[in-house]
RODOMAR-511307 format. One record per residue (C-alpha): z, x, y; residue in one letter. Coordinates in steps of 0.5 Angstrom, whole numbers, plus 2048, in hexadecimal, padded with zeros to 3 digits. Example, Ala and Ser with C-alpha at 12.3 -4.5 7.8 and 13.67 -1.06 7.14 Angstrom:
2
8108197F7A 80E81B7FES 
END
This chain:
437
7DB7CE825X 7E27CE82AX 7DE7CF830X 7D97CA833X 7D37CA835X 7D47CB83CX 7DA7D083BX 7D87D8839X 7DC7DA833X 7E07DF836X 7DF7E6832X 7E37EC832X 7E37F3836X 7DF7F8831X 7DB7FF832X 7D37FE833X 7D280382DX 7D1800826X 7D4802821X 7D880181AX 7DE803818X 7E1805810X 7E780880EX 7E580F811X 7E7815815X 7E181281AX 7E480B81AX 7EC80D81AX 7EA811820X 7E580B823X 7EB806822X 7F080A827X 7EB80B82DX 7EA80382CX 7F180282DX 7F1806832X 7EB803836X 7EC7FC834X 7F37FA832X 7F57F482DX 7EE7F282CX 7E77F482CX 7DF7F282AX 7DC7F7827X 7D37F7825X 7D17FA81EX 7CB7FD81DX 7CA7FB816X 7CF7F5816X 7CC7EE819X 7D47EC81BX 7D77EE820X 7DD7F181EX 7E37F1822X 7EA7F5822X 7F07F3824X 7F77F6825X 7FC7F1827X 8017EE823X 7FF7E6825X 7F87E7823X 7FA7EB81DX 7FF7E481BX 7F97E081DX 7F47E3818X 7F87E5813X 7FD7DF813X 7FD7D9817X 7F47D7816X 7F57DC80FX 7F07D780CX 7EA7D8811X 7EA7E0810X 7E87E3809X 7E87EA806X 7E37EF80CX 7DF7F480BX 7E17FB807X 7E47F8801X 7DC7F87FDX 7DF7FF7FBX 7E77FD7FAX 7E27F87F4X 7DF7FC7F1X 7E48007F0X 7E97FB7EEX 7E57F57ECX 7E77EE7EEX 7EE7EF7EEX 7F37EC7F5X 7F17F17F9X 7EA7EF7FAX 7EA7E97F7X 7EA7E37FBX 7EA7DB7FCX 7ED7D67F6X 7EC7DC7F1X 7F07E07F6X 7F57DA7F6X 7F57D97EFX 7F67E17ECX 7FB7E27F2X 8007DD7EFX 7FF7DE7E8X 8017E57E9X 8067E47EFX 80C7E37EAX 80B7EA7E7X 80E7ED7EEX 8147E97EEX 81B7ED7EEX 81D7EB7E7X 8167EF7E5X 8177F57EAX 81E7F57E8X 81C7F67E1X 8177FB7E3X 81C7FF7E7X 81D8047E1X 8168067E1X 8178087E8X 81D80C7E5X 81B80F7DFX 8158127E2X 8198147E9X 81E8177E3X 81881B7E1X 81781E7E7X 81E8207E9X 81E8247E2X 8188277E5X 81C8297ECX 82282B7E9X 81E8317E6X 81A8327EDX 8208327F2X 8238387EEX 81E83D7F1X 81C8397F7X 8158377F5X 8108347F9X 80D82E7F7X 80882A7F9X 80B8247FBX 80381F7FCX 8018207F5X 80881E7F2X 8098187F5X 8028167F3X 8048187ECX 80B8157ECX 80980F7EFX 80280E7EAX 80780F7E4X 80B80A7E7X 8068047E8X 8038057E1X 80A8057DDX 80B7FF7E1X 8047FD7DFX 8047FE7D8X 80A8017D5X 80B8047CFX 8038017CEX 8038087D3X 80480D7CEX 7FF80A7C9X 7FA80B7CDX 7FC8137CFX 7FC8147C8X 7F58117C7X 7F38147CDX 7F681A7CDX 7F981A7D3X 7FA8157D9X 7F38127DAX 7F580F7E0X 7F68167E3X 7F08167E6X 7F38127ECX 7F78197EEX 7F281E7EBX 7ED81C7EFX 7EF81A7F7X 7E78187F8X 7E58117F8X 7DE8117F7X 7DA80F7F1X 7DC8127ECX 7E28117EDX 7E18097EDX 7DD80A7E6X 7E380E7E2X 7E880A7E4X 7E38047E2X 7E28067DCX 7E98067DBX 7E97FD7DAX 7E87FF7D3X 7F08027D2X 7F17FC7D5X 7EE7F87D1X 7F07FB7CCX 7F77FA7CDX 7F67F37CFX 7F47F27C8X 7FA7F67C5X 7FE7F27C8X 7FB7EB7C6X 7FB7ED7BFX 8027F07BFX 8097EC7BFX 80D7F17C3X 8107EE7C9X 80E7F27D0X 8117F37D8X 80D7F57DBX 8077F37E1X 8027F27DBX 8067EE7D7X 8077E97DDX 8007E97DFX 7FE7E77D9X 8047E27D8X 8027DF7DEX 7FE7D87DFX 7FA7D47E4X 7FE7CF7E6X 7F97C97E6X 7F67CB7E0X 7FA7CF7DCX 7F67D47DBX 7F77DB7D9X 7F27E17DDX 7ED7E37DAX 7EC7EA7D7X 7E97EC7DDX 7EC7E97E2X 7F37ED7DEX 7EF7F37DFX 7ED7F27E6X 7F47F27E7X 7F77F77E3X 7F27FC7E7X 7F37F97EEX 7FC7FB7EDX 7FB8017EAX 7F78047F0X 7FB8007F5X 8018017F3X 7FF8087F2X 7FD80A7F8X 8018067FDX 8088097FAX 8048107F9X 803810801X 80A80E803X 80D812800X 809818802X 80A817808X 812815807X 81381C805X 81081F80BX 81381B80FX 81B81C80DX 81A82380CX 819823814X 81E81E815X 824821812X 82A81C815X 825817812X 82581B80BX 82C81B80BX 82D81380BX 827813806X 82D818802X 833814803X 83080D801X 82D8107FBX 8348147FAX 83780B7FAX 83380A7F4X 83980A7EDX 83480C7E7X 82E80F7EAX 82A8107E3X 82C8087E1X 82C8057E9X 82E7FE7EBX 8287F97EEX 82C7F77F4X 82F7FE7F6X 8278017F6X 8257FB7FAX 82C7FB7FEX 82A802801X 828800808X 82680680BX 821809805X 81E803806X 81E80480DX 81B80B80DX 816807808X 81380380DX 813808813X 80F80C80EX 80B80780DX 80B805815X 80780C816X 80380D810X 80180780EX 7FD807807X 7F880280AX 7F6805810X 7F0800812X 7EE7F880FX 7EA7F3810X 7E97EC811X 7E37E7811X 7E37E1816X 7E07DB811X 7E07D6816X 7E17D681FX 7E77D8822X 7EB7DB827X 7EF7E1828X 7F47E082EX 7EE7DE834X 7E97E1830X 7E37DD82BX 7E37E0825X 7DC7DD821X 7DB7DD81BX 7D97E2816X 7DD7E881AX 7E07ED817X 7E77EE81AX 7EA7F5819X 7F27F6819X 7F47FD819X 7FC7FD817X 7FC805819X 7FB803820X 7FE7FE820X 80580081FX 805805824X 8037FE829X 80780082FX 80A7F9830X 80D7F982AX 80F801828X 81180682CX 81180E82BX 80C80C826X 80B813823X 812814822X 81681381CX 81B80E81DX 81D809816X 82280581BX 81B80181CX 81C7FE816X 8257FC817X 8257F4816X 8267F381DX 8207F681FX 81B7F381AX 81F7EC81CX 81D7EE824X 8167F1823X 80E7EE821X 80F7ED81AX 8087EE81AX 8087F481FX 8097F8817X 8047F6812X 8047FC80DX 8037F7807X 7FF7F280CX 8027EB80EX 8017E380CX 7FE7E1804X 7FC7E7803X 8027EB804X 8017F17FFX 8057EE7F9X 8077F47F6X 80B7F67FDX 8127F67FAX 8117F97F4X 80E7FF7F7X 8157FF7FCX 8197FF7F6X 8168047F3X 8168097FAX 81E8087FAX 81F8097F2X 81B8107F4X 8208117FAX 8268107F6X 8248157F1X 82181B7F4X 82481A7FBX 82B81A7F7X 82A8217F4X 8248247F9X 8228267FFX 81B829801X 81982D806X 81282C80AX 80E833808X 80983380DX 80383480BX 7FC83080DX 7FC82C814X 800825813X 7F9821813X 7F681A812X 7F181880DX 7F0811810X 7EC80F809X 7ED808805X 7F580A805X 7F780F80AX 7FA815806X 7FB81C809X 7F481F80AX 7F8826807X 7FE826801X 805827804X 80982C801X 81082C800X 8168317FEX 81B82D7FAX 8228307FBX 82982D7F7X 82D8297FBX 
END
């Protein structure tokens, strides 16, 4: 315990109504009146859970939890689901094992590799310039949500499996891996098809292991990497876990984002026109140089603006697993810590006109002077999304290609709303006309 005997611990301010929160419309709304009533912190009674959960909303609390006393707080509530989908792989998994497969898979995420895997982005954003070539000459309107998760899906799993890709549309007739854009539900079924696809995993892992042919990509360096202490290489298993684990990740985070990118430029024509002239800089477009993609500020910037109002992750947890404090507050043991990074970067402390659109948020010298972890899209500390810099990349090789050729005009079909699910997507497909610059 961290307080004595004969002091009394200190708890939050919370609501006398118990409840639990998930990743609902329900709990999105829940959340904001929280905040609202409660500020940075609050306690708040489950009536099926027998911890008590806390929310907190301040960048010093977040720091504390997910940095600074990292090692007392383990994965919370929620990711029961996110497994059974994903098996065991980095994003639930937790303690040594969790320390052990994030190191052995930490290499594949270096720049040497994503440097490599940069002419996938191109080849598959080439494609669909192609294909918006023939739709600007009439003004044709596309919709602009399924696009994006299309595109980035494609990309993710070239980045994957390479040419390995086209075996398995042969032999599949198609694109397996469709279902992840065919199918917006996350419920069971879902979870049972895409499990179902292990064994083309499997069956490519074995592939690979039988043939001599050399390989650069994600698969390649996680089946090269080793346990530093003993050696080892994963397991089949674990390969598979974690080939599943980055194909929904790295689809859906950059599916998002980009969603949102386009809505947000096509409202923001002064900011369109920067995107423009930083993609215009860009010598060979088609064969493109890794620094110069990486070297546009401001597509980076607008990236990261996207992210800060529609961050993919909207909702997760922590678990407590030994007594501490939060600022002045005790916090026991067991208790479920909800982060809210939706909320947290509209924080009127660290952001102002936070509903507006503004990507010179993210100048160097305002991120310098700001919380860092007042933006927590890939969340903070040891755990840190590992892919963040690759899906950065591959937002800017977009921008560079399409931006330079296109505009696209918002068509307002639908109400611009939320769906506060596991990811935050929009609740409606976002239409866009694409014009020729």
């Amino acid at each position: 315990m961290l307080a004595s005997d004969t002091e009394k611990p200190k708890l939050p301010p919370g609501p006398a109504e118990a409840f639990d929160l998930h990743t609902t419309e329900e709990s999105f709304a829940r959340v904001a009146e929280l905040i609202t009533d409660y500020g940075d912190i609050c306690q708040i009674s489950s009536p099926t859970r027998r911890s008590t959960s806390y929310l907190i909303n301040h960048p010093d609390y977040i720091k504390h939890v997910l940095v600074k006393n990292n090692a007392n707080y383990t994965k919370g509530v929620g990711f029961e689901r996110v497994k059974l989908l994903l098996g065991n792989g980095i994003i639930v998994s937790d303690g040594p094992f969790w320390r052990r497969q994030r190191r052995m898979i930490q290499p594949a995420f270096d720049r040497r590799l994503i440097a490599a895997l940069m002419h996938e982005m191109v080849q598959c954003n080439l494609v669909l310039r192609d294909a918006w070539r023939e739709k600007a000459g009439t003004g044709e309107i596309i919709n602009i949500t399924e696009t994006a998760s299309e595109l980035a899906l494609r990309i993710v799993l070239r980045s994957i499996f390479g040419d390995d890709l086209e075996q398995m549309e042969a032999e599949g007739g198609g694109n397996p891996f469709a279902i992840l854009t065919d199918d917006s539900a996350r419920d069971m079924q879902l979870v049972m098809k895409y499990r179902a696809l292990r064994k083309l995993v499997q069956a490519t892992i074995a592939r690979r292991r039988q043939g001599s042919q050399e390989h650069e990509d994600f698969l390649a360096a996680f089946m090269q990497g080793r346990d530093k202490d003993t050696g080892e290489a994963m397991t089949d298993r674990e390969l598979i876990d974690e080939v599943m684990t980055l194909i929904v990740a790295g689809h859906e985070t950059s599916a998002c984002t980009l969603n949102w990118v386009w809505y947000l430029l096509s409202l923001h024509p002064e900011a369109e026109a920067e995107v423009q002239k930083e993609a215009d800089q860009i010598a060979d477009v088609e064969n493109p140089d890794f620094m110069q993609i990486t070297g546009m500020s401001f597509s980076r910037q607008v990236v990261e603006e996207a992210l800060r109002l529609y961050p993919p992750v909207w909702l997760f947890t922590r678990k407590t697993l030994e007594d501490d404090r939060l600022g002045d507050y005790f916090v026991p043991a067991g208790t479920d810590i909800f982060i809210a990074p939706y909320f947290l970067h509209r924080h009127p402390e660290f952001w102002q006109d936070v509903e507006q659109f503004k990507p010179e948020r993210f100048t160097e010298d305002a991120v310098k002077a700001r919380h860092k972890q007042a933006f927590i899209p890939f969340s903070a500390g040891p755990r840190r999304c590992i892919g963040d810099f690759f899906a950065t990349v591959e937002m800017q090789v977009h921008l560079a290609i399409l931006a330079r050729e296109f505009h696209l005009e918002y068509v307002p079909d639908k109400p611009i709303e939320l769906s506060p699910n596991v990811n935050l997507r929009s609740k409606h497909s976002i239409l866009m006309r694409v014009r020729s610059r």
